[in-house]
VORO-577010 format. One line per field, with one value per atom (N, C-alpha, C): residue number from 1; residue in three letters; atom name; y, x, z. Coordinates in nm, 2 decimals. Atoms other than C-alpha are relative to their C-alpha. Layout:
<sites>
pos	(NUM:...) $
code	(ALA:...) $
site	(CA:...) $
py	(Y:...) $
px	(X:...) $
pz	(Z:...) $
</sites>
This chain:
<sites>
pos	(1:1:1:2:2:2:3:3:3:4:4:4:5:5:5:6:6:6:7:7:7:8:8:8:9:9:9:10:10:10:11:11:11:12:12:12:13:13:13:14:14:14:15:15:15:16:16:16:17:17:17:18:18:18:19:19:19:20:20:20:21:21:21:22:22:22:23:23:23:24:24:24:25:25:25:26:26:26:27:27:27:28:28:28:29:29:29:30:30:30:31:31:31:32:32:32:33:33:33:34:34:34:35:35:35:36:36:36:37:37:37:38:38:38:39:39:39:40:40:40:41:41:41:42:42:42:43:43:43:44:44:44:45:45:45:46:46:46:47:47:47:48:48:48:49:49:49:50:50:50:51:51:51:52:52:52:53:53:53:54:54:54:55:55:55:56:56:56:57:57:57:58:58:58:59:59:59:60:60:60:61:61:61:62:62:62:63:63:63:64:64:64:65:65:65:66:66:66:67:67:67:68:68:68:69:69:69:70:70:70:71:71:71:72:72:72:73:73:73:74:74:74:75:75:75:76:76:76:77:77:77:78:78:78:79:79:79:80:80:80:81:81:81:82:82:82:83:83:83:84:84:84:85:85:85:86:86:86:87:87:87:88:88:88:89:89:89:90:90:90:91:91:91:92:92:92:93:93:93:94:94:94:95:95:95:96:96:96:97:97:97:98:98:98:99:99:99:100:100:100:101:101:101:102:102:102:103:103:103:104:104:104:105:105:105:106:106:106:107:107:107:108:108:108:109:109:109:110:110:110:111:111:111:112:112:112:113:113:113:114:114:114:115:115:115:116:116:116:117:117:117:118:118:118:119:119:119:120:120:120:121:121:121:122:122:122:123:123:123:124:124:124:125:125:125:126:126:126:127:127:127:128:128:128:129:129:129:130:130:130:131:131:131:132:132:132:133:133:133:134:134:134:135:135:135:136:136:136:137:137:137:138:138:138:139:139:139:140:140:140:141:141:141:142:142:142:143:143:143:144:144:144:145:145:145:146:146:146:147:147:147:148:148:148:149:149:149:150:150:150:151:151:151:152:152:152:153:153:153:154:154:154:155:155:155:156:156:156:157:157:157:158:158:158:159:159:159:160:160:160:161:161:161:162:162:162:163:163:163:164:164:164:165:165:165:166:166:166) $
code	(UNK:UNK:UNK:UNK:UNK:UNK:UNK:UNK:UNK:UNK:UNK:UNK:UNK:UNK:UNK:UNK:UNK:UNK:UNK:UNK:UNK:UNK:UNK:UNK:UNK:UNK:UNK:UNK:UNK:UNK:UNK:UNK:UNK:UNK:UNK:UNK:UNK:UNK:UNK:UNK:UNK:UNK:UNK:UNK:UNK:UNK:UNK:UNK:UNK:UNK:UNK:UNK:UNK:UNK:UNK:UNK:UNK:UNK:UNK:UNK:UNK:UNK:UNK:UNK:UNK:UNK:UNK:UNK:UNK:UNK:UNK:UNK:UNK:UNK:UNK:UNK:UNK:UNK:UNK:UNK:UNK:UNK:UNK:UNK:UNK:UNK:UNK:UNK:UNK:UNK:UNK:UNK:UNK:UNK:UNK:UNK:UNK:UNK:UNK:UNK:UNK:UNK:UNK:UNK:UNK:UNK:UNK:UNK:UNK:UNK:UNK:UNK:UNK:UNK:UNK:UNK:UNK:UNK:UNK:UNK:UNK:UNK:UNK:UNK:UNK:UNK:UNK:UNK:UNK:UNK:UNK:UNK:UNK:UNK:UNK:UNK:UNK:UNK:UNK:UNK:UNK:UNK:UNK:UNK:UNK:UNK:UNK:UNK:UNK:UNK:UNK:UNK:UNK:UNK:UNK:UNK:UNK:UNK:UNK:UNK:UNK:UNK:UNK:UNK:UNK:UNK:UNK:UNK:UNK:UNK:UNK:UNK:UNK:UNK:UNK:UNK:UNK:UNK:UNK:UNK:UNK:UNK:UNK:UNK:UNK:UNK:UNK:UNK:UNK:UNK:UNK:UNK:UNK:UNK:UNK:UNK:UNK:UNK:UNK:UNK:UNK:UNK:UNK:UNK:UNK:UNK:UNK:UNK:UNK:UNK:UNK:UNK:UNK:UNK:UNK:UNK:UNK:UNK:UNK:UNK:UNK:UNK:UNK:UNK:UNK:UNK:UNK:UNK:UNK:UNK:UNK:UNK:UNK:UNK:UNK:UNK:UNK:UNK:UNK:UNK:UNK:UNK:UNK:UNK:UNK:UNK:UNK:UNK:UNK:UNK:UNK:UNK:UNK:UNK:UNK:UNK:UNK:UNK:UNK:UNK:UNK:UNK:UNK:UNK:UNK:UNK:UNK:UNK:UNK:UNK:UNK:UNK:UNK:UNK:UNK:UNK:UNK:UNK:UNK:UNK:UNK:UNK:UNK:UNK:UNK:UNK:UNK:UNK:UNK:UNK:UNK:UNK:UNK:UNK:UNK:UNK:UNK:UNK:UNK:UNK:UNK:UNK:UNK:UNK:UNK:UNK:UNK:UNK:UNK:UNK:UNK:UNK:UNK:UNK:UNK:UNK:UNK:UNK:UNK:UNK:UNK:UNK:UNK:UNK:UNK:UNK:UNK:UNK:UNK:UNK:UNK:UNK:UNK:UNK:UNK:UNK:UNK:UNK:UNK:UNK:UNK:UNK:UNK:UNK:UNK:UNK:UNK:UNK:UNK:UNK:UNK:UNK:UNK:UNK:UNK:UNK:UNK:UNK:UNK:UNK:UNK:UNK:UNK:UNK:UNK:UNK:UNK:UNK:UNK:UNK:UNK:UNK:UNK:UNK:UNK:UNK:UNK:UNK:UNK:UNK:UNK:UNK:UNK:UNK:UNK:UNK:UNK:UNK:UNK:UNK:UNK:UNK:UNK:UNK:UNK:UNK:UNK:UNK:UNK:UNK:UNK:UNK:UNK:UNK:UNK:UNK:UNK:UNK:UNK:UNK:UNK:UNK:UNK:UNK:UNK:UNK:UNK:UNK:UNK:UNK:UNK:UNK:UNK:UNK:UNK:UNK:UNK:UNK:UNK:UNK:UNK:UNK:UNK:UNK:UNK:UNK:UNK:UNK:UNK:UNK:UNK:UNK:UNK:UNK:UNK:UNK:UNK:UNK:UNK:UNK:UNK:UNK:UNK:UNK:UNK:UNK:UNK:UNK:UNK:UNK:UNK:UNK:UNK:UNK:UNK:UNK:UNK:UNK:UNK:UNK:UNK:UNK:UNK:UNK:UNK:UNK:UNK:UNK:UNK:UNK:UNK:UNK:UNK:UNK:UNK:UNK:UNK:UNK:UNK:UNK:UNK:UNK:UNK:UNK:UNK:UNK:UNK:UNK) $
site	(N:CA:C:N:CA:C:N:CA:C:N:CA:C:N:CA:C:N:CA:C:N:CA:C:N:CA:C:N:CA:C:N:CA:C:N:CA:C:N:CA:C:N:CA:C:N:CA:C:N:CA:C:N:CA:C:N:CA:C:N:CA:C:N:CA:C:N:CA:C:N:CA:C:N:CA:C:N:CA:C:N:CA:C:N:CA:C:N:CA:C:N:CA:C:N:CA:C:N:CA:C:N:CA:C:N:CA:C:N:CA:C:N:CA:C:N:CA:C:N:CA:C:N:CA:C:N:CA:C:N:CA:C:N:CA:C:N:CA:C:N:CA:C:N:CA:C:N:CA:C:N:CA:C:N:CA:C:N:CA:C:N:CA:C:N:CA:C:N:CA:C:N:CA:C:N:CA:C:N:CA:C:N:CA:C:N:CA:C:N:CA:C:N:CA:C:N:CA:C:N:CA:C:N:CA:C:N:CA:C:N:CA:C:N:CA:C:N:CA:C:N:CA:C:N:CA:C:N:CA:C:N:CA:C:N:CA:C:N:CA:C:N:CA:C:N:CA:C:N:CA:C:N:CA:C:N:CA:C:N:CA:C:N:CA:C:N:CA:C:N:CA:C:N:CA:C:N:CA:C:N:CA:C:N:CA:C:N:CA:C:N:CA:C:N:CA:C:N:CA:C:N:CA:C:N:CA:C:N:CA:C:N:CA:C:N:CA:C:N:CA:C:N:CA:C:N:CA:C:N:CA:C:N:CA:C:N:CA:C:N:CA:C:N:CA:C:N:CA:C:N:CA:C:N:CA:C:N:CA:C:N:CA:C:N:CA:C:N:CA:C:N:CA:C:N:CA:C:N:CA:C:N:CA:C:N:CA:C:N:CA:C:N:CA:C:N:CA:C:N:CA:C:N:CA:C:N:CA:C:N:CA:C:N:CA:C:N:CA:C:N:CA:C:N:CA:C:N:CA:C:N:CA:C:N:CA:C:N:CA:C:N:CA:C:N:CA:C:N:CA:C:N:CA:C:N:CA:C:N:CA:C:N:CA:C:N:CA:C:N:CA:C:N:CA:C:N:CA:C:N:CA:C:N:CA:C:N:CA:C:N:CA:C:N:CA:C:N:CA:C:N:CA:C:N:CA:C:N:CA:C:N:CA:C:N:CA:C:N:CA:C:N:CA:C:N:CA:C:N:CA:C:N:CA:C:N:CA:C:N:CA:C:N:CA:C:N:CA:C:N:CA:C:N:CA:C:N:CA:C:N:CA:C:N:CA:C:N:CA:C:N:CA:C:N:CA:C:N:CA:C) $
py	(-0.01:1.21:-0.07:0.05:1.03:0.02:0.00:1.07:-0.06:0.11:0.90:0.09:-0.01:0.93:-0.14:0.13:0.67:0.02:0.01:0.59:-0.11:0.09:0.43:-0.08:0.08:0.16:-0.13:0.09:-0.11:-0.12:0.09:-0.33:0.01:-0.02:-0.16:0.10:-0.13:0.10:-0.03:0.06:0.13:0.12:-0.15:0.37:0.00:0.02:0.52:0.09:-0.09:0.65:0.04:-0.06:0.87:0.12:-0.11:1.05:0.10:-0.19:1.41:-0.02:0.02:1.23:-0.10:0.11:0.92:-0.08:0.07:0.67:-0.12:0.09:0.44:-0.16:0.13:0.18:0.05:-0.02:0.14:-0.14:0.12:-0.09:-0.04:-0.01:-0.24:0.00:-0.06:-0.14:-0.07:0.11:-0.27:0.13:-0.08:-0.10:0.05:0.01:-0.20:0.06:-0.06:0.02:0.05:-0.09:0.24:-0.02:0.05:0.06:0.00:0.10:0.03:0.09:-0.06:0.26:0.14:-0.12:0.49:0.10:-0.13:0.67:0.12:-0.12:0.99:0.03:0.01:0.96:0.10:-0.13:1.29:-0.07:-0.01:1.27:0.07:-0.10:1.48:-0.02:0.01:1.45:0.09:-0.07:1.72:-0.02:0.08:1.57:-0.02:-0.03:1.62:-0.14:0.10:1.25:-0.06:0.07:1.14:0.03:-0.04:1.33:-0.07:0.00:1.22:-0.15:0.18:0.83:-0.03:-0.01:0.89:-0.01:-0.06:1.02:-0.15:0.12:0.77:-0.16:0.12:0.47:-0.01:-0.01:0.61:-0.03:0.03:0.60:-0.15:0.14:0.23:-0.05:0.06:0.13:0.02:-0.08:0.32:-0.03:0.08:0.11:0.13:-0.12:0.45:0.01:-0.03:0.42:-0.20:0.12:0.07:-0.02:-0.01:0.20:0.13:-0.11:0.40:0.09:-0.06:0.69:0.05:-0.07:0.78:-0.06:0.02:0.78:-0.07:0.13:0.47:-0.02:0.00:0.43:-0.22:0.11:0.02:-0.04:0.02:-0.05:-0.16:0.17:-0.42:-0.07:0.04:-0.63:-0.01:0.01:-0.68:-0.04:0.08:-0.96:0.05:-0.08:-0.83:0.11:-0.07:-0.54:-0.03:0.06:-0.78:-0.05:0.06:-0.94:0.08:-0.05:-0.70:0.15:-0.02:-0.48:-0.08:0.09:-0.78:-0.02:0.01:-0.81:0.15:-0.15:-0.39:-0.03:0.03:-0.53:-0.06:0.04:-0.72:0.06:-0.12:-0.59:0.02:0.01:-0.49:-0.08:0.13:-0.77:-0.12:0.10:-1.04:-0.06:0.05:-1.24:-0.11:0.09:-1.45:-0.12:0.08:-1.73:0.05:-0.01:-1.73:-0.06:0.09:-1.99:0.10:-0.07:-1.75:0.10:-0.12:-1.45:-0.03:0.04:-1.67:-0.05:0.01:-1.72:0.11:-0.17:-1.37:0.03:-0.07:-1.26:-0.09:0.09:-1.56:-0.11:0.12:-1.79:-0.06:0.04:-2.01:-0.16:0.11:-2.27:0.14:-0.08:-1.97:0.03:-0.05:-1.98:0.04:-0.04:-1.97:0.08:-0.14:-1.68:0.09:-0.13:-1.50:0.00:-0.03:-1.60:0.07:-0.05:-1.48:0.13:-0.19:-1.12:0.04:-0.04:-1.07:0.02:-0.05:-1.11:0.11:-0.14:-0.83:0.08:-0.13:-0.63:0.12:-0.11:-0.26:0.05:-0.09:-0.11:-0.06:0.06:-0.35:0.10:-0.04:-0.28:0.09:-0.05:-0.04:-0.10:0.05:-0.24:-0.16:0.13:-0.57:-0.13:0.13:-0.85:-0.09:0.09:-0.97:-0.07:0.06:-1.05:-0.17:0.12:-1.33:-0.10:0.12:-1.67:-0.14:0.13:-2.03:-0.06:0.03:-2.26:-0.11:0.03:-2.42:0.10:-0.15:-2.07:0.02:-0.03:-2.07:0.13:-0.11:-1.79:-0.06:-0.03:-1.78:0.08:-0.16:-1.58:0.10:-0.18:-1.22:0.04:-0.09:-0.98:0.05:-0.08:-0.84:-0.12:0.10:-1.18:-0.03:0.05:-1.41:0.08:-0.07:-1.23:0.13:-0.15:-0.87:-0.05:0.00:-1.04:-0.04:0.05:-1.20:0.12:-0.11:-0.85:0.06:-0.10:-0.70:-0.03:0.11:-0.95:0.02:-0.03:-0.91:0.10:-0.13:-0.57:0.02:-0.01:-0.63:-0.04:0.09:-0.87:0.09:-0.06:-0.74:-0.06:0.04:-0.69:-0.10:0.11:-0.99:0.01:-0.01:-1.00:-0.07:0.01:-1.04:-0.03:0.02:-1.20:-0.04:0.04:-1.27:-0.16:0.19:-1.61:-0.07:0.08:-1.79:-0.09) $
px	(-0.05:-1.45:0.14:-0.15:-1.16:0.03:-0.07:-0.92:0.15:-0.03:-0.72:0.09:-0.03:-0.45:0.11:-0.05:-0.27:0.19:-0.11:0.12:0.06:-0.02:0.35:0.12:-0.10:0.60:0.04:-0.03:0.80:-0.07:0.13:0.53:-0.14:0.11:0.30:-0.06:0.11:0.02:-0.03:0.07:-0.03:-0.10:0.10:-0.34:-0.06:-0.07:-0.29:-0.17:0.10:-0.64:0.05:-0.04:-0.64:-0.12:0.10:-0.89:0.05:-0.03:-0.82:0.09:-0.07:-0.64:0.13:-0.07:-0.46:0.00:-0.03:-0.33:-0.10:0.03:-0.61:0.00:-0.01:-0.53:0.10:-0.05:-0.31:-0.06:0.06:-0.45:0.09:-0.09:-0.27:-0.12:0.09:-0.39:-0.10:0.15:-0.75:-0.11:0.07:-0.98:-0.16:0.14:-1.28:0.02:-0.06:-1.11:-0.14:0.14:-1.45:-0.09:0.14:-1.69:-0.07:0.12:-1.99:-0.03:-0.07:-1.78:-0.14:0.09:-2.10:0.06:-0.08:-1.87:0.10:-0.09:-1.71:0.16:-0.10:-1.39:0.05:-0.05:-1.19:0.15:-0.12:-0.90:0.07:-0.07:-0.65:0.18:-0.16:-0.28:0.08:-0.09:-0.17:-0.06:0.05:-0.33:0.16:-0.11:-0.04:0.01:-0.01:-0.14:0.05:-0.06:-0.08:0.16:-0.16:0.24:0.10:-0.14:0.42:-0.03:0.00:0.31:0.05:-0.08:0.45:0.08:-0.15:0.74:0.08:-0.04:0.84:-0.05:-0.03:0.73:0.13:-0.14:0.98:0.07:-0.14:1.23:0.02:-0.01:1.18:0.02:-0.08:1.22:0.05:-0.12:1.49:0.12:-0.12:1.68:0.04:-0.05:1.69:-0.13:0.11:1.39:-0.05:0.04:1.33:-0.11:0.09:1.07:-0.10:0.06:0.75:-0.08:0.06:0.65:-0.11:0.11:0.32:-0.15:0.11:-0.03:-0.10:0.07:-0.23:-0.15:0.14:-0.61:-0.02:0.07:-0.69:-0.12:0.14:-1.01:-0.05:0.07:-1.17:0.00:0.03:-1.23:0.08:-0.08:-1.08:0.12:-0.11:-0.90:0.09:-0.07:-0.77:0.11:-0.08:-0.63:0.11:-0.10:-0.43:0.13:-0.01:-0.34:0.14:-0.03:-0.20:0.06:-0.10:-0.05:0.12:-0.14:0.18:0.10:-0.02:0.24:0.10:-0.06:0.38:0.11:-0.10:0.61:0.16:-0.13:0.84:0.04:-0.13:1.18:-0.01:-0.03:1.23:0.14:-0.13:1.49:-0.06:0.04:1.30:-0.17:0.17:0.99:-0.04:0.07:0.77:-0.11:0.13:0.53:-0.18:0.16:0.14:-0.02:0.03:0.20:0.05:0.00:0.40:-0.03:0.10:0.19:-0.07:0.11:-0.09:0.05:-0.04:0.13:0.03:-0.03:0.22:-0.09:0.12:-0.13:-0.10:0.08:-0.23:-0.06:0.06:-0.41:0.08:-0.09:-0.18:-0.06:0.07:-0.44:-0.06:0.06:-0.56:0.05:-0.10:-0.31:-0.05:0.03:-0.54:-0.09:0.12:-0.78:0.14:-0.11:-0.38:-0.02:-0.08:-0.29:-0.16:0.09:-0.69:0.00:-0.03:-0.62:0.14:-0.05:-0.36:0.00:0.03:-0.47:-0.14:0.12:-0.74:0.09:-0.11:-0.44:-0.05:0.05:-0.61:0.15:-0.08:-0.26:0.13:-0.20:0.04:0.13:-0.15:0.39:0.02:-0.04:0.37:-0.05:0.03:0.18:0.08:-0.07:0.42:-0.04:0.07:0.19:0.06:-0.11:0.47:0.09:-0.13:0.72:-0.07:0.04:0.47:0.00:-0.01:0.58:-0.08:0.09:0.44:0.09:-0.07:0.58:0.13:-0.14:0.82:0.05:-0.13:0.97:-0.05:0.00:0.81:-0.10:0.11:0.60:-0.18:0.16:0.23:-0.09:0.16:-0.14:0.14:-0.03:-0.04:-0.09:0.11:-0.31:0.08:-0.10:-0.06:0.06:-0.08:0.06:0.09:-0.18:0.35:0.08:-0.07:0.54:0.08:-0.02:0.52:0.04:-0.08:0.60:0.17:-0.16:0.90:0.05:-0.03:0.97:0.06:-0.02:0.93:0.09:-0.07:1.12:0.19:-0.08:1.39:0.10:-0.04:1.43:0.03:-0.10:1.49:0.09:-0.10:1.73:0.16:-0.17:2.09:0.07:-0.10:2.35:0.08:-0.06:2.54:0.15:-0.15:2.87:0.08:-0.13:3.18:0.09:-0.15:3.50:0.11:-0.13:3.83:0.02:-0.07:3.86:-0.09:0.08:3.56:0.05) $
pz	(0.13:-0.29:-0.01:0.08:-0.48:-0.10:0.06:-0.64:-0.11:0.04:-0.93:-0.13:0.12:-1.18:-0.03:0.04:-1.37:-0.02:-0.04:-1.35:-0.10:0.01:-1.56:0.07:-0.03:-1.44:0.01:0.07:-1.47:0.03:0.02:-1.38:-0.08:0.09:-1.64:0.11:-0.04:-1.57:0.16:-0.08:-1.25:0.06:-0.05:-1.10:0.14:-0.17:-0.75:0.01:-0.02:-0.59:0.16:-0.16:-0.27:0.03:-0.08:-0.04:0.01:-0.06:0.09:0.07:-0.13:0.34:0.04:0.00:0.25:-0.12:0.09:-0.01:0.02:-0.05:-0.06:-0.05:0.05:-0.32:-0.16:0.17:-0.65:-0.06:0.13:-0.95:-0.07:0.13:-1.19:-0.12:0.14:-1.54:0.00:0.04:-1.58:-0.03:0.06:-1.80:0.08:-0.12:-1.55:0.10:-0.13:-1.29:0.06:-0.07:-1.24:-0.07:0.08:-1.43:0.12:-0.11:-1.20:0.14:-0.17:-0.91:0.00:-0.02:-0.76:0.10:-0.06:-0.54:-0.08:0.05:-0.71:0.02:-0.01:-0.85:-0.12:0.08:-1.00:-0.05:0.05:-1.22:0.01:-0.07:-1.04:-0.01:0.05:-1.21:0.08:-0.12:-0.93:0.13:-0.10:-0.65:0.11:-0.04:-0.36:0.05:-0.04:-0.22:-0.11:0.11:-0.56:-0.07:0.03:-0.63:0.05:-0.12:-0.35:0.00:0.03:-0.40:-0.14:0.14:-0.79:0.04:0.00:-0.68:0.14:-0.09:-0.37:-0.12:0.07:-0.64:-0.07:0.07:-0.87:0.02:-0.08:-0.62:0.03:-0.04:-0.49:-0.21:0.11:-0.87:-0.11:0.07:-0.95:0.12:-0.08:-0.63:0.06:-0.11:-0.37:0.11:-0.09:-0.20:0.06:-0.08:0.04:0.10:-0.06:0.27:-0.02:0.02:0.20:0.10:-0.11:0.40:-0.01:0.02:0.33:0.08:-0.08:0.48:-0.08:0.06:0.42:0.05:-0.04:0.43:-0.07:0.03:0.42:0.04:-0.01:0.36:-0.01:-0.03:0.46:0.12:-0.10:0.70:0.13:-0.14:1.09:-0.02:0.02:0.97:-0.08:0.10:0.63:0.04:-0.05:0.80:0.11:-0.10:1.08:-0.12:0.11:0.77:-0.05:0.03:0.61:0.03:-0.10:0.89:0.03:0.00:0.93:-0.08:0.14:0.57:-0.03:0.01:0.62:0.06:-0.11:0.90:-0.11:0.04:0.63:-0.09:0.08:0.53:-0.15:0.09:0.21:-0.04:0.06:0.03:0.07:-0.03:0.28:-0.06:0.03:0.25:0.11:-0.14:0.50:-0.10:0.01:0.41:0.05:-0.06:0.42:0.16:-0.09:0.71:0.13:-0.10:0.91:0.02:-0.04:0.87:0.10:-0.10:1.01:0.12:-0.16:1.34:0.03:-0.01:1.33:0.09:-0.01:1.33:0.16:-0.15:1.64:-0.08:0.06:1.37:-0.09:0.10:1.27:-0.10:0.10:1.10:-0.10:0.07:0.90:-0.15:0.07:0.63:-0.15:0.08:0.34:-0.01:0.02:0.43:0.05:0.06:0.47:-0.11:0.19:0.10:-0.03:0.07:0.06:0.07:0.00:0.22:-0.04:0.11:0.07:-0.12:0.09:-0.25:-0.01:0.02:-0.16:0.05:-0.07:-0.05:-0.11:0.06:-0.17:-0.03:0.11:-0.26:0.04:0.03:-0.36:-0.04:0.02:-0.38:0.11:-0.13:-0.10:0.10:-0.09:0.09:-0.06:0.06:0.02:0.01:0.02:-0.08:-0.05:0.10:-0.32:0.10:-0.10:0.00:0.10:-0.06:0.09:-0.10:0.05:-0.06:0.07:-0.09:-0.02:0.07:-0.14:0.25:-0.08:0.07:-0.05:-0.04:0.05:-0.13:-0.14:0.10:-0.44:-0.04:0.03:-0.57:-0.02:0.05:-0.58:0.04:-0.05:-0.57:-0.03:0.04:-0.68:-0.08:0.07:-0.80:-0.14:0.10:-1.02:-0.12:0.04:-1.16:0.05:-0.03:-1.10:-0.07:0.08:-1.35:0.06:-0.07:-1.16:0.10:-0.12:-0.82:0.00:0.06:-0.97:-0.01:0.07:-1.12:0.11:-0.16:-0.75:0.06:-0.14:-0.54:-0.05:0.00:-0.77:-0.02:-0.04:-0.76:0.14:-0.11:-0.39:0.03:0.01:-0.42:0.03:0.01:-0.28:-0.12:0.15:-0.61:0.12:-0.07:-0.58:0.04:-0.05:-0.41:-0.13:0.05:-0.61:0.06:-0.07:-0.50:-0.07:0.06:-0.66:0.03:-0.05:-0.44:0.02:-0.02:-0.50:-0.09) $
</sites>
């Protein structure tokens, strides 16, 4: 059984599902969420996995919360999950390239089946698919849009220093 309720925030709707056991994916709003889905999914608005992933989102963007502590279920393939274990590793406020994931991970010719698990990353923003840029620094791929990873990245961003003697 799964479980699912919907969330708003400042990247728009986003809807968090979770087993009995663990957080196993957030969506951003899409009407086709469970079109089709033959596995049994409950609408459960007090759901304690979902409470406590509400409440820790809140916190990260409301600038008090930089690391999430919660129990993660990713679902996909060997790679995918090397992938995206690596992808858990970077700081909040940093970011890595697709190119040096794929040295991370041991395959460093691999760099476009990274940028391609990453965009199957089952649950962004905790799991920080946004902190991966291309190998010019610029943004690209995001499930969520460029828009939202911009949105994300600069919500990590340290406030900027101030000085009198610049």
């Amino acid at each position: 059984m799964r479980y699912f309720k919907t969330i708003a925030s400042p990247v728009g709707k986003l809807t968090l599902i979770a087993s009995d056991t663990a957080l196993k994916a957030v969506h951003w709003d899409r009407a086709d969420l469970l079109a089709g889905v033959t596995e049994d999914f409950v609408l459960d608005e007090n759901h304690p996995i979902l409470l406590e992933t509400e409440k820790q989102l809140n916190e990260y963007f409301a600038g008090s919360r930089k690391e999430f502590d919660l129990v993660l279920d990713f679902e996909g393939t060997d790679f995918q999950k090397k992938v995206w274990l690596a992808m858990m590793e970077i700081p909040f406020g940093e970011t890595k390239t697709y190119g040096q994931i794929a040295k991370e991970i041991g395959i460093p010719d691999a760099v476009r089946a990274v940028g391609g698990a990453a965009n199957k990353n089952p649950i962004p923003i905790i799991g920080p698919c946004h902190r991966i840029i291309g190998a010019n620094g610029k943004l690209v791929g995001f499930g969520g849009g460029l828009a939202h990873k911009s949105i994300l990245l600069n919500l990590e961003k340290p406030p900027a220093q101030l000085s009198l003697w610049d």
